[in-house]
N, C-alpha and C positions, 0 to 999 in steps of 0.2 A: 244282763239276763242271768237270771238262777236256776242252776240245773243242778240235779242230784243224779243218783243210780238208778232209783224208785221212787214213783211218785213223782215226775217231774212237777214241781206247779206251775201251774198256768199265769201269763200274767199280764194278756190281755188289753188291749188299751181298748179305749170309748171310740176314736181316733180308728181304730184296725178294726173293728165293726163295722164300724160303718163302712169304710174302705170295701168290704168282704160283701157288703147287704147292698151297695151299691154295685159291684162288679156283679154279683149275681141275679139281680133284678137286668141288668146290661144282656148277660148270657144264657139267661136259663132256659130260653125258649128258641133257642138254637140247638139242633138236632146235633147229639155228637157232645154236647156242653158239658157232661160230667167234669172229662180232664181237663179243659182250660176253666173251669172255676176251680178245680181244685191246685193249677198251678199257679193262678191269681191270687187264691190264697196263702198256696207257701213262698210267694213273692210278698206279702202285705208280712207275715209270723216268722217266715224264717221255717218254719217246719209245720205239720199237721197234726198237732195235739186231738184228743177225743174231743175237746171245748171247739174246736174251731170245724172238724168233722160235723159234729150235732149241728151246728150253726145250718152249716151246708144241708146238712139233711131237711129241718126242720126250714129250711128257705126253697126249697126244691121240690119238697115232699121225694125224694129219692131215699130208701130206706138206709139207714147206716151202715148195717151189714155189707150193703154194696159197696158203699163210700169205702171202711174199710178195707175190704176186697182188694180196691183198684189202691191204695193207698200202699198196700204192702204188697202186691203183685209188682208194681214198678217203682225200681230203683230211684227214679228222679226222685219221687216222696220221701222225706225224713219225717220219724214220727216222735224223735226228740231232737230238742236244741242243739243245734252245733255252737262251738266254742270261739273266742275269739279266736284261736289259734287251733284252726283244722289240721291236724294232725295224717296224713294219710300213707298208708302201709302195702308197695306193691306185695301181693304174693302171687304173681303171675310165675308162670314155670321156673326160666330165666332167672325172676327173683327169689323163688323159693329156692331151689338149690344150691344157692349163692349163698343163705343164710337170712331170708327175711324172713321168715316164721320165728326168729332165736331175735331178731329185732323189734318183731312186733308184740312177743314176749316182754322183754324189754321197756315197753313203753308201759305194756297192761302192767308191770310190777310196780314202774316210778309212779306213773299217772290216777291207779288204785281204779283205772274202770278198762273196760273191755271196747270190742266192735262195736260203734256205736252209740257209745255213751260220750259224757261228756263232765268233766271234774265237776265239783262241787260248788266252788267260785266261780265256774264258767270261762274259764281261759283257754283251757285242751278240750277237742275233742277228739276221739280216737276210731275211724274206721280202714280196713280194707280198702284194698282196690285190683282188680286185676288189668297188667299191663299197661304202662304210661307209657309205654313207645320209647323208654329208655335202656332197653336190654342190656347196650353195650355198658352202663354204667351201674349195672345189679351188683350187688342190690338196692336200692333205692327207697326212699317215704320222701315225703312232700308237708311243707308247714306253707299253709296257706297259698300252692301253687309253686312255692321255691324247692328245687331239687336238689336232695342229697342224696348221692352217690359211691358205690365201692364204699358201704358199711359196715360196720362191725356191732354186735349189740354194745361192745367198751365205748362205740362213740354217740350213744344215744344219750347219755346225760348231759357233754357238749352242744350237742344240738337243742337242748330243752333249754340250757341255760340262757342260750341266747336271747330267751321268749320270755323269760323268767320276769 
């Protein structure tokens, strides 16, 4: 998958169409349908680009503005690609004070994108998070689910190499 900073492109299979025009011919006429075709969707993509948004709209007749709306009102939705390698940043109290704001600095310096984004090759992606229920081990970020712990930002290019 190719992802940049702006301008993701899109890229779409024939295959994930259909997947998408299928589940929603399935759910559209279920009262309540919006969210579970739009999570069917970013089960089929990976995230909910405007391409895959329009689909929804223009298979539902529900206007995109809405679609939107619910897209960026909850957090379940990504509205760009995640990376092979999710990158994620507590800054819950606990770990903010401990020093993961100067970590999550850190990664936006090596990684050259921000919250949200995702490198250019598609390897990193880089968001937030507050609170993994790791308190005792703040500060903390997470690479794909695995926890690192009692950080430093001097140990954040150790950890990237490992992915490298």
């Amino acid at each position: 998958m190719t992802c940049i900073k702006q301008g993701v492109p899109f890229q779409g299979t024939a295959e994930q169409e259909a997947a998408l025009k299928e589940a929603i011919f399935l759910l559209k006429d279920a009262k309540g349908s919006l969210m579970p075709i739009m999570q069917k969707a970013q089960e089929i993509y990976g995230y909910l680009p405007i391409e895959v948004q329009t689909m929804i709209s223009d298979e539902t007749d529900i206007p995109l503005e809405k679609i939107y709306g619910v897209a960026t009102f909850y957090s379940q939705f990504a509205l760009q690609p995640k990376g092979k390698y999710q990158v994620s940043v507590c800054l819950g109290t606990a770990c903010y004070v401990k020093g993961s704001g100067d970590i999550f600095h850190k990664l936006e310096d090596l990684l050259g994108i921000t919250n949200g984004e995702c490198t250019p090759d598609g390897k990193f992606s880089l968001d937030s998070c507050r609170c993994v229920g790791a308190c005792g081990l703040a500060p903390v970020l997470m690479v794909n689910g695995e926890v690192y712990g009692r950080l430093a930002a001097d140990d954040v290019p150790d950890i990237l190499a490992k992915y490298e």
